[in-house]
N, C-alpha and C positions, 0 to 999 in steps of 0.2 A: 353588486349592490342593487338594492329593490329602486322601484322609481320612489316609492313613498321615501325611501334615506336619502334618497337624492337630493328629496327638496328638504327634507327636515335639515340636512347639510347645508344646503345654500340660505335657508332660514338661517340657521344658527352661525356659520361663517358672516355672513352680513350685521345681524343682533352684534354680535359681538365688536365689529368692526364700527357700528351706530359709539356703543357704548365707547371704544378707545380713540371717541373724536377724529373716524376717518369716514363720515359721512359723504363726504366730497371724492370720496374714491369711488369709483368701480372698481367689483373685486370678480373672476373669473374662477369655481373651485372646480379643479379636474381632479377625476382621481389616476393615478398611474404611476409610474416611477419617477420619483422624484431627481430632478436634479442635484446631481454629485460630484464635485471635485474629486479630481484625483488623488488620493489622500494614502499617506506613504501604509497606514494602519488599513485601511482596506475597506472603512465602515461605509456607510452609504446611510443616509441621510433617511428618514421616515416620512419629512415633508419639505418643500421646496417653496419659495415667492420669489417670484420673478415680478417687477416693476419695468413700465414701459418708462422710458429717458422722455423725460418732459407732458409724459402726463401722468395724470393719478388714476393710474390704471394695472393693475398689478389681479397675475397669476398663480392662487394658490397651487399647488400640487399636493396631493393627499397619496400616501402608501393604500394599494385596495384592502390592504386588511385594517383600517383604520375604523372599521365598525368592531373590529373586536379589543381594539386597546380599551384600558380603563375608562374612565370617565374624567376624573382629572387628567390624566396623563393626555387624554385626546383634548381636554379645554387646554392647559399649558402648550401644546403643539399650537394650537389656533393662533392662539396669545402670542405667542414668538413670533411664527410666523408673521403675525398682520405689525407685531412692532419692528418687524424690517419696513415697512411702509413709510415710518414715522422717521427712519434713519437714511432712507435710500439718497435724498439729498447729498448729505455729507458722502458716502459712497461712490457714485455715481460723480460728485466732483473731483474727487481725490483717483478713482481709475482716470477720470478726462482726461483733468488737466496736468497732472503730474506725467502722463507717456510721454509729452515730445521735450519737456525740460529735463528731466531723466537721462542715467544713461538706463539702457534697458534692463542689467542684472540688478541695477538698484532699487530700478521701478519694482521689477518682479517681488524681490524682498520686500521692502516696503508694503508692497498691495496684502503682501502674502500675511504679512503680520499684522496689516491693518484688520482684515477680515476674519481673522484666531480671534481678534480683540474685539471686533463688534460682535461676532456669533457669542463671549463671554459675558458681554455687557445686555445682547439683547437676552440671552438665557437667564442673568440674572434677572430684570426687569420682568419677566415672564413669570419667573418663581414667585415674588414678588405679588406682579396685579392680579395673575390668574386665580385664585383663590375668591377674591374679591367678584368674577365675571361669576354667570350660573351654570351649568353644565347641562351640556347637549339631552333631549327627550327624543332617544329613537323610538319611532312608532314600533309595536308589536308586531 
């Protein structure tokens, strides 16, 4: 990726992050391989947000061929991504505090279905706003 996408990137990951009321966060965009659970199907993920536990500070992760997805398909990835931001609370309370009251294969299940459920819900939500956002202007 060029330096000029670099920044049009952290432009536009930021722009967009203004507009979904996460002003208050630092956002960090790497590009690289995204974080991927282990997943029985095998898929591997296109992009990744990692949130620091107690502050609003979160990691996007960008696939490097993400200059060549679409245009919407790359604003909807954004969008997802940054509404795990808005959810990381409930997450990050429900891995805490449910480990030590738990027994541990319960926990596992549990986590495991909570996060099937939030990845559907933030997907939804993203299908949803991202239309609404305006899409990326990579320099020539």
């Amino acid at each position: 990726m060029r330096k000029r996408d670099r920044k049009e990137l952290d432009r536009y990951v930021r722009a967009i992050a203004d507009l979904m009321e996460l002003r208050d966060w630092t956002l960090q965009v790497d590009i690289g391989q995204p974080d991927t659970p282990d997943r029985a199907d095998g898929a591997e993920w296109g992009a990744s947000c990692r949130p620091i536990a107690g502050r609003k500070l979160a990691t996007i992760t960008l696939h490097p061929c993400v200059r060549h997805e679409s245009l919407e398909d790359f604003r909807q990835t954004v969008v997802h991504e940054l509404i795990h931001c808005h959810f990381f609370g409930v997450w990050d309370t429900a891995r805490q505090d449910l480990l030590g009251p738990l027994a541990q294969q319960t926990y596992d299940v549990f986590i495991a279905g909570l996060e099937r459920h939030m990845e559907y819900g933030v997907d939804a939500l993203a299908d949803a706003l991202a239309p609404h956002m305006p899409l990326i202007e990579w320099p020539d």
